[in-house]
Residue frames as qw, qx, qy, qz and C-alpha x, y, z in Angstrom:
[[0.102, -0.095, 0.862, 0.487, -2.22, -78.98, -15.74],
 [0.551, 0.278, 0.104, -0.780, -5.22, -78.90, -17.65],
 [0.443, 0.088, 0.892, -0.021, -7.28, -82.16, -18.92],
 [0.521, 0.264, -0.211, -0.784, -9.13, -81.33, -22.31],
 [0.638, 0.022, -0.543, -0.546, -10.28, -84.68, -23.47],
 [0.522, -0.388, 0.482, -0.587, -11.59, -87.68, -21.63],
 [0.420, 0.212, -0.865, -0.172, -11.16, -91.26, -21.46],
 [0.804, -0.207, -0.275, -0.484, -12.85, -94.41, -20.15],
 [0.049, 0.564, -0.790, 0.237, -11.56, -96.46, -17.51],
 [0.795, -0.232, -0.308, -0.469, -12.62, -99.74, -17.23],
 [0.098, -0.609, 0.666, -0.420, -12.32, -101.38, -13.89],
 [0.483, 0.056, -0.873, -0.040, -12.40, -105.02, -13.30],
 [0.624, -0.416, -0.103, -0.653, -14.70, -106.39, -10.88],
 [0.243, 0.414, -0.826, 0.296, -13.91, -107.83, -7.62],
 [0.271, -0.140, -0.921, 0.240, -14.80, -110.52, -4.98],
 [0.357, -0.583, 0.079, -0.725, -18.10, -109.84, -3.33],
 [0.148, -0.371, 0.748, -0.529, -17.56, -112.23, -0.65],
 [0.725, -0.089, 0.551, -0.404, -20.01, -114.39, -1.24],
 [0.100, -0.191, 0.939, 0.266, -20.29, -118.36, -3.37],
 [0.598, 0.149, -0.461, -0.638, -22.17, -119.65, -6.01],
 [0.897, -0.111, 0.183, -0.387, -23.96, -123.06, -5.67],
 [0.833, 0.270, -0.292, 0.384, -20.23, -124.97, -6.82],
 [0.763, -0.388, -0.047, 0.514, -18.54, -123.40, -4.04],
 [0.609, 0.059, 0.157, 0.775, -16.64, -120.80, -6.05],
 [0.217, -0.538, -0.276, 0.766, -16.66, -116.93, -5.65],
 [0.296, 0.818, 0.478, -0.120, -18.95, -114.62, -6.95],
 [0.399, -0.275, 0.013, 0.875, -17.12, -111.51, -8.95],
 [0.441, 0.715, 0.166, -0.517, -19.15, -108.24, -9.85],
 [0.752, 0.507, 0.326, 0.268, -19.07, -107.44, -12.92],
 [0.322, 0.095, 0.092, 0.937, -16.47, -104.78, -14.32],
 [0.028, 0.885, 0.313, -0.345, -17.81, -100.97, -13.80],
 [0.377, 0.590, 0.167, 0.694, -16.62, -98.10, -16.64],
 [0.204, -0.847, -0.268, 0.410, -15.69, -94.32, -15.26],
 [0.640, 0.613, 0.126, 0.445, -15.11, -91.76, -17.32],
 [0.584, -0.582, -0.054, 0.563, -12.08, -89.46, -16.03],
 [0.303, 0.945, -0.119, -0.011, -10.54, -86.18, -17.32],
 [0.691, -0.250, 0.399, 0.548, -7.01, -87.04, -19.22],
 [0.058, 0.698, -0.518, -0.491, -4.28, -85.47, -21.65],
 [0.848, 0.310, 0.392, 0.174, -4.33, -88.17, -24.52],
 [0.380, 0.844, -0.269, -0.268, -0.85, -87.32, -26.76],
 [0.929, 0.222, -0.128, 0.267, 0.93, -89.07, -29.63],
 [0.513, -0.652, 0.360, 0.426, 4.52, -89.77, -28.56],
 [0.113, -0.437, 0.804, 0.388, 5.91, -91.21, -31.71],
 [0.869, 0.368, 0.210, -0.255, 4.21, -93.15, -34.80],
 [0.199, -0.650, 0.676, 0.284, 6.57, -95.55, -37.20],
 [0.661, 0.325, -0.518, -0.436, 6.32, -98.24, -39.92],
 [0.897, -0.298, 0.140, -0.296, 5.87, -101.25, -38.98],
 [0.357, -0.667, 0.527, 0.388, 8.93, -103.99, -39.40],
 [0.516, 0.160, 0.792, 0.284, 7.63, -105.75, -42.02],
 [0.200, 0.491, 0.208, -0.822, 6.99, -102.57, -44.35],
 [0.121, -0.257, -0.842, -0.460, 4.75, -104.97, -47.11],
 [0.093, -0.439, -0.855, 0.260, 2.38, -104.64, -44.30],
 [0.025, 0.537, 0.032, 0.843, 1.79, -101.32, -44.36],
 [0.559, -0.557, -0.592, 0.164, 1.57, -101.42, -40.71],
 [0.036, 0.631, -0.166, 0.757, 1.98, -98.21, -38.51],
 [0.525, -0.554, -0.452, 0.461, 3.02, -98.57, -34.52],
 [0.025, 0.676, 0.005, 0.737, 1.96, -95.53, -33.17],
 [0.466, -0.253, -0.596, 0.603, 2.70, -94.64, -29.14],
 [0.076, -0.746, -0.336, -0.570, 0.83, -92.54, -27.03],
 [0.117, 0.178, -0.588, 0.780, 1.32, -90.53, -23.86],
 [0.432, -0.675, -0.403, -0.441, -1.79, -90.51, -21.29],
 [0.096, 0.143, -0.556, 0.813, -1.77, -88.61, -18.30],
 [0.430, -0.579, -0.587, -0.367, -5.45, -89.00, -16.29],
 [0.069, -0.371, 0.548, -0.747, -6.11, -87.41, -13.57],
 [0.522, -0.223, -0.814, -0.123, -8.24, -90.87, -11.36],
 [0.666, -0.676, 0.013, -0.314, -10.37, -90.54, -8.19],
 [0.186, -0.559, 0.739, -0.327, -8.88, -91.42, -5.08],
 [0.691, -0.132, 0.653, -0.280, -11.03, -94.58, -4.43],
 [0.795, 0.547, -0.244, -0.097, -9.82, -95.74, -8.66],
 [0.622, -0.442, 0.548, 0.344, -6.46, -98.28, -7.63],
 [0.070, 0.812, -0.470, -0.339, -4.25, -97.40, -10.39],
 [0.149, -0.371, 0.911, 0.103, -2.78, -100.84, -10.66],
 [0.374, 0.228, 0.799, -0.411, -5.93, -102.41, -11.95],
 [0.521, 0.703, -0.042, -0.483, -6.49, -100.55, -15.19],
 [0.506, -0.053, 0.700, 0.501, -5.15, -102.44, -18.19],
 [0.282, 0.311, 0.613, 0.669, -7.19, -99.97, -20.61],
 [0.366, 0.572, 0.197, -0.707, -9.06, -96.82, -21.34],
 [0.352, 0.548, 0.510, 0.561, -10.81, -96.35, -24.53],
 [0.178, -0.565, 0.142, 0.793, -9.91, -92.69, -26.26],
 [0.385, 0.542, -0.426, -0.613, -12.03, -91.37, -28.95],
 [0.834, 0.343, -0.216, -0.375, -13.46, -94.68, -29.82],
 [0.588, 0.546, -0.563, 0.200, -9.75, -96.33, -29.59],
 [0.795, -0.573, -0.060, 0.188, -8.97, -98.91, -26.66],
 [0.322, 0.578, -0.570, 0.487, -5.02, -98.27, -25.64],
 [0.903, -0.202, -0.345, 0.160, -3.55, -101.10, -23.45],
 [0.360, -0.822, 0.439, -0.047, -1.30, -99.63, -20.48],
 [0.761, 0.377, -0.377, 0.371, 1.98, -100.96, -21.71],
 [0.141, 0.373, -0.501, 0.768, 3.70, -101.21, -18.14],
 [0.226, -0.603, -0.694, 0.322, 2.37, -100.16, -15.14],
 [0.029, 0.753, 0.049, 0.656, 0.79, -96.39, -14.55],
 [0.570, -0.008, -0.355, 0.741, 2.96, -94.30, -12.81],
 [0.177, -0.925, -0.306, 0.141, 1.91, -91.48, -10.16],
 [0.297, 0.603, 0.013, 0.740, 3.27, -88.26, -11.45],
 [0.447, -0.599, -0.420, 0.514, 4.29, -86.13, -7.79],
 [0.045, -0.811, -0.153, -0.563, 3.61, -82.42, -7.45],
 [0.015, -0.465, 0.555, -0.690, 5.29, -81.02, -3.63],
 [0.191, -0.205, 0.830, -0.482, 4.69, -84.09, -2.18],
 [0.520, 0.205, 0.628, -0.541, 1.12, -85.04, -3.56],
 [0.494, 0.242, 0.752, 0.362, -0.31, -87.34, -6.52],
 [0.190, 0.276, -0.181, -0.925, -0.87, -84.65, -9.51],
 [0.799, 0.343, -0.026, -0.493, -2.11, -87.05, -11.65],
 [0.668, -0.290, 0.631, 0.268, -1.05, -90.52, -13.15],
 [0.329, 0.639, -0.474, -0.508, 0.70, -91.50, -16.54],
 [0.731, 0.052, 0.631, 0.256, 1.37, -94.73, -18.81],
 [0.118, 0.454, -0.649, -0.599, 2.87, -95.09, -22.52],
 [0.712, 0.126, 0.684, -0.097, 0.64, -97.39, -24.73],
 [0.028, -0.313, 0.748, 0.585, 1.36, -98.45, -28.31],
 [0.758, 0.445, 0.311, -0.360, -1.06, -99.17, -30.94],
 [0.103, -0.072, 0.800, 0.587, -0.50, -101.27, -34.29],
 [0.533, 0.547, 0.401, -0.506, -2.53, -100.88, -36.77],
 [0.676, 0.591, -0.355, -0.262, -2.96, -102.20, -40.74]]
């Protein structure tokens, strides 16, 4: 499978084990990596209220994530400028027995 465009993953920042001067745990800050992914529209549609001229518009992403990136931790990439929220959870995509790459479906509104 081949990755032409690339996306941002931004990864939340965890415990470093040590405490602030109240007692309460220190957390890095988030870190950004950018990763080679497939970025395609599934399906775009008016919105339900069509005064709004809203437009929900679903995308496939497929990324292909280091090993030491935990999946389960991403709640966004930004694509082309354009955040997209992991609707769900992302799902490893097997290949004869080994992670190919992972997916998720996320839905933009816009207008």
């Amino acid at each position: 499978m081949f990755f032409h465009d690339r996306v941002t993953v931004t990864i939340p920042g965890g415990d470093t084990g040590e405490r602030d001067a109240y007692n309460q745990p220190i957390i890095a800050p988030p870190s950004t990596q950018v990763v080679p992914a497939q970025v395609d529209p599934a399906s775009s549609m008016d919105g339900p209220d069509s005064d709004t001229q809203q437009i929900i518009s679903r995308y496939r992403v497929m990324m292909k994530l280091p090993a030491d990136v935990d999946p389960a931790v991403i709640e966004q990439v930004t694509w082309r400028g354009n955040t997209l929220t992991v609707d769900g959870r992302i799902q490893p995509q097997m290949i004869r027995g080994r992670i190919s790459h992972h997916e998720f479906v996320s839905e933009r509104v816009t207008g």
